[in-house]
N, C-alpha and C positions, 0 to 999 in steps of 0.2 A: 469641497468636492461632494462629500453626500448630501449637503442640502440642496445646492443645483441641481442633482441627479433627481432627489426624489420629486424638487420642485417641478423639474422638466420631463419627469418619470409617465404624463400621462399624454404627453404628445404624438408620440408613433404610438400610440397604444388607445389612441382615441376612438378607434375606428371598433377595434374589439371591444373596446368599454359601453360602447354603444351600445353593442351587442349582449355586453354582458347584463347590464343594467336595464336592457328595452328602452331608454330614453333615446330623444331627439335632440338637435344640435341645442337647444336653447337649455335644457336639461344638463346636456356633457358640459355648457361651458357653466354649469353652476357650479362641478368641480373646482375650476379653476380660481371661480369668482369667489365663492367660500375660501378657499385656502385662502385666496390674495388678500382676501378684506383681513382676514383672521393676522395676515405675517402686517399690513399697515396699522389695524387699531394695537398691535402688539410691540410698536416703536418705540415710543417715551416709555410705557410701564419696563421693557427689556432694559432701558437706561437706565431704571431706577431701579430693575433687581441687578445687575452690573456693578453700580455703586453698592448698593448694601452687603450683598455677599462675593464679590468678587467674579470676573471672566469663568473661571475654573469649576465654579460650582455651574454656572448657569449654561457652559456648553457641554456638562457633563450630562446636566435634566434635559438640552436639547438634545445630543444623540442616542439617550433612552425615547425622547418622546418621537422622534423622526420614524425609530423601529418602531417602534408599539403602531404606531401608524399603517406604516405601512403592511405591516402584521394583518392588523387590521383587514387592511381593502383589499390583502391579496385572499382571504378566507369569505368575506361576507356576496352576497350576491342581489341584495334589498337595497333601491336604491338610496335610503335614508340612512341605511349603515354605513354605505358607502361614502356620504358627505359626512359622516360622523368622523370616521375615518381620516378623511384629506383633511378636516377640522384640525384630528390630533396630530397629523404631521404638518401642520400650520403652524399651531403651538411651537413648536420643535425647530423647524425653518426658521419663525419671526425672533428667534432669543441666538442665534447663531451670526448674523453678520456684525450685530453690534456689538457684540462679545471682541470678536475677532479685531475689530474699528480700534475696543479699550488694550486691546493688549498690542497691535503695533504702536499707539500712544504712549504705552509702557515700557516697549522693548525696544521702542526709535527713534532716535533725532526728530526735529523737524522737516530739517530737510529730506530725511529718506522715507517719512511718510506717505508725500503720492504717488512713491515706487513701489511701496511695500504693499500698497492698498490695490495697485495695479494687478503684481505681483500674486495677490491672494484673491484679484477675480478671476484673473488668467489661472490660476489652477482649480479655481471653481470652475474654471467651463471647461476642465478635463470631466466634470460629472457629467456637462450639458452634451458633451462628445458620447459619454456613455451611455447619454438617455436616447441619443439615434439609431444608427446602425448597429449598433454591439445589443441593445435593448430590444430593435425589430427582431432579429435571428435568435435570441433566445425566448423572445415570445414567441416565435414560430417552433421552438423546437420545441420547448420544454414547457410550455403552457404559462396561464396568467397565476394560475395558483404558485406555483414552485416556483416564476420568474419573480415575484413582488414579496414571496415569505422569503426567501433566501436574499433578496437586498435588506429588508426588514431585520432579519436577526441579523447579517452583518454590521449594519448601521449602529444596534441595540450595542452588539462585543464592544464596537471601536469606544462607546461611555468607558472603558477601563483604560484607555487612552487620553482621551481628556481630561480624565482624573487626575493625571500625574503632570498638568501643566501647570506651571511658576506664575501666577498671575504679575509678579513684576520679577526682574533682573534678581531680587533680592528674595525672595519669597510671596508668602500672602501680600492680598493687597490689602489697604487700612480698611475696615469696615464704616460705613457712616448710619446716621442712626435713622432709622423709621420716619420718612416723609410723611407731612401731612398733603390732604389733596389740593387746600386752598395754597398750599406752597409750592406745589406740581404746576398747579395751571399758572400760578403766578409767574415762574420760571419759563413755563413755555411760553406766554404771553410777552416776557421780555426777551425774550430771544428770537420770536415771531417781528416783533416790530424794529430788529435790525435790518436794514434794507439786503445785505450780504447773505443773511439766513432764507429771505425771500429768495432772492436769482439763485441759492443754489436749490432750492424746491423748484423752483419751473425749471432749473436745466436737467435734473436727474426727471423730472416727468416729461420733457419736450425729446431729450434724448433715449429714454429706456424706453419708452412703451412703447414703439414699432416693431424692435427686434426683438426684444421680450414676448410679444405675443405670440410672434410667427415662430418663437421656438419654445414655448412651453406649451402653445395650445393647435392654434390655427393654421398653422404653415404648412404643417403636414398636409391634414385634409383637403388646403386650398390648393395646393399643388396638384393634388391627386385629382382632384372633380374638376378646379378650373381651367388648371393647364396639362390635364390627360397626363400624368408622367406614373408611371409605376411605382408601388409604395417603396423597391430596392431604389429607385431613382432618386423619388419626395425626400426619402431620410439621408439620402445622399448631399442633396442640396442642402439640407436642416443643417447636415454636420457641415460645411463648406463654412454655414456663419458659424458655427461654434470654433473650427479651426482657427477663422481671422480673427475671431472672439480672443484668444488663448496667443496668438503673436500677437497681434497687436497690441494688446493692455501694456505689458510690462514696456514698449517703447513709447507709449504717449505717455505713459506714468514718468517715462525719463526725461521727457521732453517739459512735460508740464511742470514736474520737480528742480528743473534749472533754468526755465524760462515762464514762469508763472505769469506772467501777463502777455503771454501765446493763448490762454486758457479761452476765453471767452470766441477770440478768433477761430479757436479749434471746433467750438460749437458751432458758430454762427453760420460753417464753410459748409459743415453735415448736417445742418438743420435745411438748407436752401437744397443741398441736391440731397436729400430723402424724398422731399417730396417731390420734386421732379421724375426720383423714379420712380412713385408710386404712380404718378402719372403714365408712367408707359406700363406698368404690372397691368392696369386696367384698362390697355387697349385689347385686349384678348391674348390667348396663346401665344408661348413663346416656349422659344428652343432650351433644353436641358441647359446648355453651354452660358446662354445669357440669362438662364434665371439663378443661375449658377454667380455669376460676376454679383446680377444684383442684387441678390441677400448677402455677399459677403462684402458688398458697399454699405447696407444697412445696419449690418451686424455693429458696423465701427462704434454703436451708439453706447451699447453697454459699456465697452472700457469711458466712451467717455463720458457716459453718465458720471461715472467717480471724482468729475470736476466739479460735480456739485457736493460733494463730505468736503475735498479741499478748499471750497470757498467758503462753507459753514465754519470750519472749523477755523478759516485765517481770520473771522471778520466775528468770532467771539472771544468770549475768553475763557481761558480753560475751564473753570468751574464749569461752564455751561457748553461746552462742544460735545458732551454724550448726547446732552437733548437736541441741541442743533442737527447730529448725524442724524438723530430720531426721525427730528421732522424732515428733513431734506430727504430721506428714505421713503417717506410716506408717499413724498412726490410722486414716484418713478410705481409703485406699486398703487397707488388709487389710479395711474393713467392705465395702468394695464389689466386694473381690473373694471376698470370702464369700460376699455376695449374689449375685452373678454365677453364679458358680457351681452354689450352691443351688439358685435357681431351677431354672437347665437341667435339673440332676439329677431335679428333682422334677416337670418337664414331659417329662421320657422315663419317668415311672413313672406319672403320672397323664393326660398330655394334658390338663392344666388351671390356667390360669391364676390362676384363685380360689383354690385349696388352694397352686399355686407363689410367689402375692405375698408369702404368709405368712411366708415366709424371710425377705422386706425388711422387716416389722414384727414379729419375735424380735427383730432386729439393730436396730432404731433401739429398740426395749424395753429390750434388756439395754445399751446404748449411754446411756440414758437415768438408767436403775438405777445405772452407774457414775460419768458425770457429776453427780449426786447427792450420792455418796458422798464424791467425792472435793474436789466445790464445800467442802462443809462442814468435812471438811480442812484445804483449803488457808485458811479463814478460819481457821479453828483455828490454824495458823499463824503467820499473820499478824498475830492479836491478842496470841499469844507474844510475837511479834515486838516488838511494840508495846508491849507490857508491860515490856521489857529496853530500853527507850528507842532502837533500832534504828532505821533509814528504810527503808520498806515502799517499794513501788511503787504500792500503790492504797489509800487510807485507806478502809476502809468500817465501817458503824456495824451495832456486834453488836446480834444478833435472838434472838429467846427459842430458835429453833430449833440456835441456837449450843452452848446449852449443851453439851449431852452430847455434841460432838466436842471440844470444851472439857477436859469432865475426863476426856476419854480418853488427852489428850493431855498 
């Protein structure tokens, strides 16, 4: 919950940071893009401080380093302190979900893993709830300084909290010993060239980065300038996908956890109509009520981005499912710090949020194009697999579409 919050901390608040900072849109979303690059180049190295010293210690140093963060940005007023800032609560953010990945891996079956992973985004986006409406009115009332030191030192207390977690059922977890880097990359390279490791990197990128963006960065403001709605409105809508965000997970998590080869289909259904409605976002204005439906049609992406940890993680082997979360993670957080980006860029060159969306519907296109390729792959794969008398992780039944990954392979 607090690192959604602080992650999605500068979205209804973009408007004032502008202001605070004197920068322009390409500027504000450096914010974002800093933080995002900082939480993706910070995956595999989180996996490897997870293993050496355990879950407990490493989200202990994340909810000091989240405050100190935030500390930070609510005090400075220079816009290089300011990215200094979101940096340190990057830090902090990127060493928090895979922490959380190693200790349901610890504390749960397999089977109740894509419930529990559901389970703890869905209370994560009780933060992304708080980063809306609850976060506008207290930036209205009570200022940006006291709004951002008072989450800041909350954040900082709760490190005596995580201190007191069981890294397994039993206690400590085993320590392993000081990795070398030619054995890092060699690890990630073999884990990379599993075709399973692959689709779950393009479906955590194909499905997070649309509603990821519109709720940590851009949604607010596009609401507000491109479809005239008021900022009590904008943050209204923001929290509508956070809502579906927070139901939804924990029942696709049930679904995918008893019928795992649903999983792909669940993609392939919200990959087709995103972009459809992104097609109609940019025919111009539209009513509260239907921009309303369609971010919480969009929002479905995040819960099912988590179908990509569940496909890394069936299609390695345990030794190597922390690096697999690593990389599959990366996915979903380089699509949306592309997008982040983009955008700005192309809103200091056009002042227009119709031609700037477009950046967020290339990336969920070419996101889409590759989980595709790679879906049919990895069945490819699998019916090798299966063919050599092998135990797969997920039996599914070949489709005429099969073939030609078939005799490629």
């Amino acid at each position: 919950m607090a690192a959604v919050f602080h992650r999605g901390s500068l979205g209804v608040a973009s408007l004032e940071a502008s202001n605070r900072f004197g920068v322009g849109p390409a500027a504000l979303g450096t914010f974002t893009v800093l933080q995002l690059l900082v939480y993706a180049s910070m995956q595999v190295p989180t996996g490897l401080l997870v293993d050496r010293f355990g879950p407990r210690r490493i989200l202990t140093a994340a909810a000091l380093l989240m405050g100190t963060g935030q500390v930070l940005f609510a005090l400075v007023t220079s816009y290089p302190l300011g990215l200094v800032a979101r940096a340190v609560l990057g830090f902090g953010d990127a060493m928090t979900f895979i922490s959380l990945l190693r200790l349901a891996s610890a504390h749960f079956s397999a089977r109740q893993y894509s419930l529990v992973v559901s389970l703890t985004a869905a209370l994560g986006g009780l933060g992304n709830l708080a980063a809306t409406v609850p976060l506008t009115l207290l930036l209205h009332n009570a200022g940006w300084t006291t709004t951002f030191l008072v989450t800041g030192l909350v954040t900082g207390v709760y490190a005596i909290v995580a201190s007191r977690l069981k890294d397994t059922p039993h206690g400590p977890a085993p320590r392993t010993e000081a990795t070398k880097i030619r054995d890092v990359a060699r690890g990630v390279r073999e884990t990379w060239r599993i075709p399973g490791t692959r689709l779950g990197f393009w479906v955590h990128f194909a499905t997070m980065q649309l509603p990821a963006v519109l709720t940590l960065l851009w949604g607010f403001p596009y609401l507000v300038r491109a479809h005239g709605l008021s900022e009590a409105v904008a943050s209204s809508v923001v929290g509508v996908m956070v809502i579906v965000t927070i139901v939804s997970g924990p029942l696709i998590g049930a679904v995918i956890g008893r019928w795992p080869e649903l999983r792909m289909f669940l993609v392939a259904g919200y990959l087709v109509v995103a972009v459809g409605l992104w097609a109609v976002l940019l025919l111009g204005p539209l009513p509260p009520v239907l921009l309303g439906v369609v971010f919480a049609v969009l929002s479905l992406g995040l819960p099912l981005s988590a179908i990509g940890f569940s496909i890394g993680r069936d299609y390695n082997p345990l030794s190597r499912v922390g690096t697999a979360s690593g990389v599959v993670n990366v996915g979903g957080f380089l699509a949306t710090t592309l997008a982040a980006l983009g955008i700005g860029l192309v809103l200091d060159i056009t002042d227009s949020f119709e031609y700037a969306m477009i950046v967020s519907v290339v990336l969920t296109t070419l996101g889409t194009w590759r989980t595709a390729v790679w879906w049919r792959r990895t069945r490819a794969h699998v019916f090798a697999a299966q063919a050599r008398g092998e135990q797969v992780p997920v039996r599914i039944r070949q489709r005429r579409w099969d073939s030609v990954a078939l005799s490629a392979s």
